[in-house]
N, C-alpha and C positions, 0 to 999 in steps of 0.2 A: 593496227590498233586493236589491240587485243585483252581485255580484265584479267582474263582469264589462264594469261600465260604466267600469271602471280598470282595462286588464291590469297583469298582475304585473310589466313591465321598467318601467311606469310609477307604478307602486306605490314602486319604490326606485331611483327617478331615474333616471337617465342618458338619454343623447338617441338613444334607441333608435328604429330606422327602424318597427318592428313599430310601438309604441304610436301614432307620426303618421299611419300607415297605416288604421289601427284607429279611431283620432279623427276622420280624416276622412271614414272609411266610416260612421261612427254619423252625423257631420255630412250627410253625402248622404242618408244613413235614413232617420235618427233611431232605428236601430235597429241592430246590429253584427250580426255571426255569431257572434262568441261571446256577446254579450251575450243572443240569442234562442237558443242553445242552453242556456244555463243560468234562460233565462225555464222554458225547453221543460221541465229537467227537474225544476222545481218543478212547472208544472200539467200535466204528461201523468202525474204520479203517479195523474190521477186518470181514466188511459186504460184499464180493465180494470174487469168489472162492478159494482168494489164501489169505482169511483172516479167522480166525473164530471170531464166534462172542462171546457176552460179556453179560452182564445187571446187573444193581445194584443192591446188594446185600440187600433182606427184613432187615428192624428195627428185633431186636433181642426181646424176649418177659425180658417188664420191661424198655427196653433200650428207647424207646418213652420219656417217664415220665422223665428219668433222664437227656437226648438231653433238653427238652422243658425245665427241668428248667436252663441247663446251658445256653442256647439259650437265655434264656428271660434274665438274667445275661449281657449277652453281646447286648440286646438289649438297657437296660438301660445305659451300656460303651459305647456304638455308640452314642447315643443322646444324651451324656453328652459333648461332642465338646470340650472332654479334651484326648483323647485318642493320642499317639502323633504315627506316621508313623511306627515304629520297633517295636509295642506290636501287630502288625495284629498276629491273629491265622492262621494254614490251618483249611480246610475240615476236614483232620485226624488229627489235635490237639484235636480238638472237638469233636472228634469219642472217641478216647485214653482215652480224661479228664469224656467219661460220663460212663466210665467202672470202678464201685468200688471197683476194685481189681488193678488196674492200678492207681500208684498216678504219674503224672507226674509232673511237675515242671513249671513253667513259664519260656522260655530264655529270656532273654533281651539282644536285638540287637540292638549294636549303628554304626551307621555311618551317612555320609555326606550326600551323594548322591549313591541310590542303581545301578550303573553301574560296567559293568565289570573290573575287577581288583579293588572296592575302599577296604578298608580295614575296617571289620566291628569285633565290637569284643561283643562277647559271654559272661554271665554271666548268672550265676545262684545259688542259695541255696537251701539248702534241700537236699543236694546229699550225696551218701552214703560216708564215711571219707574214705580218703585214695585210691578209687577207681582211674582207667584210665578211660578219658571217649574216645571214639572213634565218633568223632562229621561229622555226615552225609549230605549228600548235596542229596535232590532228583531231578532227572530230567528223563530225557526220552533219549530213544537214539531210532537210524533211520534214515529215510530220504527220499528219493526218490527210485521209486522200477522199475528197469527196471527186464521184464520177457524173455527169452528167444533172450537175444539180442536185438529185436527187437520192443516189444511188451513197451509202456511207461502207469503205471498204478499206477499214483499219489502218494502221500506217506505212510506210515509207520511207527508208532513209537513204541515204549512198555516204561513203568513205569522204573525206574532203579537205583541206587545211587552211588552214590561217596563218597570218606573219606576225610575229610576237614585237618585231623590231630589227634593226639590222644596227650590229655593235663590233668594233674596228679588235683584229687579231691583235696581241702584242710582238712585239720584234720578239719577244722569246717564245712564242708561238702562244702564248695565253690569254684565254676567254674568260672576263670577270663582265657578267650581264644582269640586269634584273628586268623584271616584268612583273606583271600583276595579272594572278587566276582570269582569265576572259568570264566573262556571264556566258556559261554554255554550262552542255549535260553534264551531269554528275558520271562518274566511271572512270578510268584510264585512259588518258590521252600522252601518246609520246612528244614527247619533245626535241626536238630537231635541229642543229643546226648543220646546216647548209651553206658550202663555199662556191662557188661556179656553179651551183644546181646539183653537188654532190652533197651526201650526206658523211658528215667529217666526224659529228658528234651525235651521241641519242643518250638517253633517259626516259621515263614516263616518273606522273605524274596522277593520285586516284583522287579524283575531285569525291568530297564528300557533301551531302545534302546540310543546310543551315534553312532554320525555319523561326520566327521573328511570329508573335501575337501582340495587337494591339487593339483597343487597350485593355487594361487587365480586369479595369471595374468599371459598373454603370448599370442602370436600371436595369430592368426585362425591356429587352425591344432595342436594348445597345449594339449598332452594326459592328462588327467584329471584324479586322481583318487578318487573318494569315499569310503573312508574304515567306515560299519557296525559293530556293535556290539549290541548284544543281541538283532537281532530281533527275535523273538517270533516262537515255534514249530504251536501255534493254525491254522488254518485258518484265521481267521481276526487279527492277530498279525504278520503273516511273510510276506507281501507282501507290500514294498513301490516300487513307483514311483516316474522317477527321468524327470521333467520340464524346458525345457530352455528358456527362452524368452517366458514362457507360452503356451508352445507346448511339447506335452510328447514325451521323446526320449526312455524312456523301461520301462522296470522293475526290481526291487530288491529284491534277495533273499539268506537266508541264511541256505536252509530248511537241505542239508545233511554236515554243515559244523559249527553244533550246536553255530548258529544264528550268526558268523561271516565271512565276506568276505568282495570283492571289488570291488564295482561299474568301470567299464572304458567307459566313452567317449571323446569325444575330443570337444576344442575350437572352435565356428562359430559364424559366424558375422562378423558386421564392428567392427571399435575400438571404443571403448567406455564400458560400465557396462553393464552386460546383468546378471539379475537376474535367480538365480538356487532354483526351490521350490522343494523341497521333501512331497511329500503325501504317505498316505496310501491308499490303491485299492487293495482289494484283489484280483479281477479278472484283474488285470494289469493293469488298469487303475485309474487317480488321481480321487480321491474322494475328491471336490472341496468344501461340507458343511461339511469339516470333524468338524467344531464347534457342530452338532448337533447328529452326528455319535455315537451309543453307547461306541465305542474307542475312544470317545473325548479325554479323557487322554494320549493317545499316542503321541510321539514327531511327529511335522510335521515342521523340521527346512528350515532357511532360508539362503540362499550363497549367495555371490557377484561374478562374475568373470571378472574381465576388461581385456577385448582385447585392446592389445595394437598392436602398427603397426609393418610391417615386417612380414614375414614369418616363420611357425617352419621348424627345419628342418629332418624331416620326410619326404620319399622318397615319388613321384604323386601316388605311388600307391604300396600296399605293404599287406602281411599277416603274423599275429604274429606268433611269435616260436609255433609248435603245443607240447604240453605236450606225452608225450610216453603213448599208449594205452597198456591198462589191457589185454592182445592176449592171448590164451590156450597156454602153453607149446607143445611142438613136441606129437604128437601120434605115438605109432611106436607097429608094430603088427608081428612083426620078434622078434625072439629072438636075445638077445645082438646088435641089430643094433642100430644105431642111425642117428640122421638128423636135421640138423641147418640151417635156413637162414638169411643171412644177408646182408644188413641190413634187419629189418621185420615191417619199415612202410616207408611212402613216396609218394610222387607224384606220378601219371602216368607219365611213361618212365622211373622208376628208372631203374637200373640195380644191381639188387643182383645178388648173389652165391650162391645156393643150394649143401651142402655139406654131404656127409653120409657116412657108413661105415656097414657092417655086412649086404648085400645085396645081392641076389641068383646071385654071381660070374658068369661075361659073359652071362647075360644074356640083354635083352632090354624091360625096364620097360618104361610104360607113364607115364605124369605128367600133371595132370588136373586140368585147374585152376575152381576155385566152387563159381558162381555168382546168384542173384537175377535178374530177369525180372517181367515186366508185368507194372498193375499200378492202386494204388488204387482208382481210380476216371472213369476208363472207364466201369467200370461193366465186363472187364473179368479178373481181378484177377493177381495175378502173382504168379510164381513159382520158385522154383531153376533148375538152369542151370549150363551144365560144359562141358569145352571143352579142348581139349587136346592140350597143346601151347608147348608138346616138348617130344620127343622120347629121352630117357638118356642111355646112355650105360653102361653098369656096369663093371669094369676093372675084373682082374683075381683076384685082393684081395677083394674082395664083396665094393670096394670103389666108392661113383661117387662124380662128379663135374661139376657141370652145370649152366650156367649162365641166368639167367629168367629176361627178359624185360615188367617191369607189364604194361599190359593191359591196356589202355581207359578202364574205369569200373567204379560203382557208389563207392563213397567213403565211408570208413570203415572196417570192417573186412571180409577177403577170407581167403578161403584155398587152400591150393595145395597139390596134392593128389598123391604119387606114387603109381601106379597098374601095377601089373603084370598079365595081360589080364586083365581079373574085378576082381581078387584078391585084394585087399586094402594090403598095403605093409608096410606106413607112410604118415605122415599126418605134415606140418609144416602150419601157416599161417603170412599172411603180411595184415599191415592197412593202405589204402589208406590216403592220406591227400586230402583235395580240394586246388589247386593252383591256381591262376591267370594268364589267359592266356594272356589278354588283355583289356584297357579302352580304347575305339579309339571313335572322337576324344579326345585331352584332353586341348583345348581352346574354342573358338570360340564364337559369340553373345548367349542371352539372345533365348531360340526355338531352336536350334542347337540341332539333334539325336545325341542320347550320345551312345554307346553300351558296355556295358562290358560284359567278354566271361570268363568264369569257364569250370575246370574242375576235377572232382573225389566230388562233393555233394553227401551228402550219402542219404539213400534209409530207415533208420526206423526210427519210429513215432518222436526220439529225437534228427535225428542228419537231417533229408532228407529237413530243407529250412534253408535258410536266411533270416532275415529280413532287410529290409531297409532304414535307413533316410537320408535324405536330408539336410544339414545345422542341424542336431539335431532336426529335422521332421521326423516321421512316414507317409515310401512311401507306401509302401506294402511286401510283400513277393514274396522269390520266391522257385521252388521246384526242385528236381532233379533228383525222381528216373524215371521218365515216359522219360526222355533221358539217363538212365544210365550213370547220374552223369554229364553230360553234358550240362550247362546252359547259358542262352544265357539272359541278360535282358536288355532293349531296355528303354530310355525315353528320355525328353528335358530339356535342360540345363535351369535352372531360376536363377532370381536375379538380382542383380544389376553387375554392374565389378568390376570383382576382385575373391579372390577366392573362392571356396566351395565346401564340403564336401560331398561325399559320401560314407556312413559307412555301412557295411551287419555284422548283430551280429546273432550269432547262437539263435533258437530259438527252437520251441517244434510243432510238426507238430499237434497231436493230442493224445488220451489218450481215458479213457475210458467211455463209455456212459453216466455213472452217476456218475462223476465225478463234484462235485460242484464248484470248481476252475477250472476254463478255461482260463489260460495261455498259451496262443495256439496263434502260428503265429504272435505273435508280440516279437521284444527285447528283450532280456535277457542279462541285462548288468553286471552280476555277470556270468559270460557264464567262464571265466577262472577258476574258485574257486566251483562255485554252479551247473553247467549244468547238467543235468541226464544225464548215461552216460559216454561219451566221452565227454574231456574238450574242447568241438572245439574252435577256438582260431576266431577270429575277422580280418574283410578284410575291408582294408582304400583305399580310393581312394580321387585325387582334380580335379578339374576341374575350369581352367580360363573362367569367363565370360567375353569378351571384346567389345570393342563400335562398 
């Protein structure tokens, strides 16, 4: 499964010099430059310790000779500026067709437009009479790779396939099939069918991205959503950028949620039309000559959104529903005991119930809550810490019941530990939320100190900042394990009067050295759907400018 063994001028015809050039250099190959850069950046995913690595497999001896002459075949079909969009081959139709023991077939795929869900239908002759065929979708699966909690080190995919359906041969050996685009990545996926587990017929297929804004009008302070589809697994295929009034408010991604999700920000400005661009930027940012861009072909669409007068009515200041964190189940190292808390996420100050059973009866065990210190920026480091927030007593039926007031702490996942002396006993955990303590003031002129106060921001690479904007402007960031989840951020009220917007969207602190996407510290407006991680949810705030 290969893009790249079809560039993109020869994707949508015309008798472009690039695609002959390109044809003839796989021909001389058997292998392109771009088609071994995008081999490269599927198996070098697996170049850093917790990958292994990969490398393309030698021409087979003979196999040269017979590649060059199907190659040259399809040279002359490229430059003939009759080839129509659903005859592309992949990389491995080509591989398949130049093995003389393998006869495969031509598919011919028809449809409208290749987006998700349209409905494309399959044909083919030559097939054995009477057979099923069992018709294959290749793609990849993956996504984003957090290591030990903590640790954020970019993504991960592997090769993979799917069954489109299974549709009966004709006695005259003929395939008349349809299906419907799967929701998955945007790119080249072959199409396959399959009789006994051979492959009898191929095709591919280049899913293109479709992007959807609602809705289009409504006060300053109107949630907005952008719903993606099929952007792309590559690196230069899955990363747009979303512009308001020509100022970039984040980034878009679809990388572990096979290329669909949803954009959220909200309406700012006065009343009147304020244009929404979408670019591609793989490292987060718009890429403003995407005309000359090798991914020139990619959608880079256009919104209108008019603000109209009035106010939404969404609360001065507010944080969405947080989604329920992925928490270890209870550890328990007693026989037949057990131990539940509830609830096991939440603010600082919640108040749960620690509950158990099957516990050395009348006795008095501690309960230790297990935090993170230090700070990756001063040069000494941090460590774990635990401190004991409650002496429980154990009734005469090995039962307890105890009520636990969680901590000021940085936001995320803790444990709580029962020990009997330094015996390990059980083991439950709770996940912080980060809450809004306060935006003070929340009017006043144009230069007015603004302050808003947080607390429980978490502490690793993909959950420890926010990022900022201002009216749909990039302020900056901010972080929060160096105060153990505790943040304070401080600026001046602008604009004109009336009102505006301050939004902190979860973002990605950092990753790993060599790491060629650096998404880091800015936006992530796909943060409900797409965030590594923890889905951290999004904090709104308004503020009046007045005369």
């Amino acid at each position: 499964m290969d893009q790249d063994a079809f560039p993109s001028s020869q994707r949508r015809g015309g008798c472009a010099i690039k695609r002959c050039r390109e044809a003839t250099e796989t021909a001389q190959t058997g292998w392109s430059d771009r088609h071994a850069a995008h081999f490269a950046e599927l198996t070098t995913l697996e170049a850093s310790p917790y990958r292994a690595r990969a490398s393309r497999p030698p021409l087979r001896g003979g196999e040269f000779v017979l590649r060059f002459v199907v190659v040259v075949t399809l040279i002359f079909a490229v430059c003939s500026c009759s080839r129509p969009i659903s005859s592309a081959r992949s990389a491995d139709t080509l591989e398949a067709a130049s093995k003389p023991d393998v006869a495969i077939q031509k598919l011919e795929l028809t449809y409208e437009k290749p987006v998700v869900g349209a409905k494309v239908r399959a044909a083919a002759s030559g097939l054995p009479a009477g057979k099923t065929v069992d018709l294959k979708w290749s793609t990849v699966t993956g996504g984003w790779v957090i290591e030990d909690n903590y640790y954020f080190r970019g993504k991960k995919y592997s090769e993979t396939t799917l069954s489109l359906g299974k549709f009966p041969v004709g006695s005259g050996g003929h395939l008349d099939a349809s299906f419907a685009i799967p929701e998955d990545y945007g790119g080249v996926h072959d199409v396959i069918a399959m009789v006994d587990d051979k492959a009898v017929a191929q095709n591919g297929i280049e899913v293109t991205q479709s992007f959807e804004m609602t809705p289009l009008s409504g006060p300053t302070g109107t949630p907005i959503e952008l719903r993606v589809k099929g952007l792309g697994w590559r690196t230069m295929e899955n990363t747009w950028v979303v512009n308001w009034d020509n100022r970039a408010i984040g980034f878009v991604t679809a990388v572990s949620t096979h290329g669909s999700a949803v954009a959220r920000f909200r309406a700012a400005g006065p009343v009147g039309d304020h244009p929404v661009k979408i670019y591609t930027g793989w490292q987060g940012q718009s890429y403003l000559n995407f005309q000359q861009a090798p991914n020139a072909y990619l959608p880079r669409p256009d919104f209108m959104f008019h603000t109209t007068s009035g106010r939404a009515s969404t609360p001065a200041a507010y944080a969405e529903s947080y989604q329920p964190y992925a928490l270890p189940g209870p550890e328990i190292h007693v026989a037949n005991a057990k131990l539940s808390l509830k609830p096991s996420q939440g603010p600082v100050g919640t108040r749960a119930i620690l509950v158990g059973e099957g516990f050395p009866r009348n006795s008095t065990i501690n309960l230790y809550w297990q935090t993170f210190v230090g700070s990756r920026v001063s040069g000494n480091g941090y460590a774990p810490q635990e401190n004991v927030i409650g002496k429980i007593k154990v009734g005469s039926d090995g039962r307890i019941e105890f009520p636990v007031t969680v901590p000021e702490d940085l936001g995320g996942q803790h444990a709580l530990e029962l020990r009997d002396t330094n015996k390990p006993l059980a083991r439950a955990y709770f996940a912080i939320e980060t809450s809004i303590v306060s935006m003070t003031p929340t009017a006043g002129p144009a230069g007015t100190p603004v302050t808003i106060h947080l607390k429980g921001v978490g502490w690793t690479e993909y959950d420890n900042i926010y990022a900022a904007t201002y009216d749909n402007a990039y302020m900056g960031y901010a972080c929060g394990f160096n105060t153990q989840g505790d943040v304070v951020i401080n600026f001046r009220a602008a604009g004109d009067v009336g009102e505006h917007l301050i939004d902190l969207f979860p973002g990605i602190y950092q990753g790993p050295p060599k790491e060629t996407q650096l998404l880091y510290r800015i936006p992530q407006l796909t943060y409900a759907d797409d965030h590594p991680g923890n889905k951290i949810p999004a904090l709104h705030f308004k503020f009046e400018v007045t005369r």
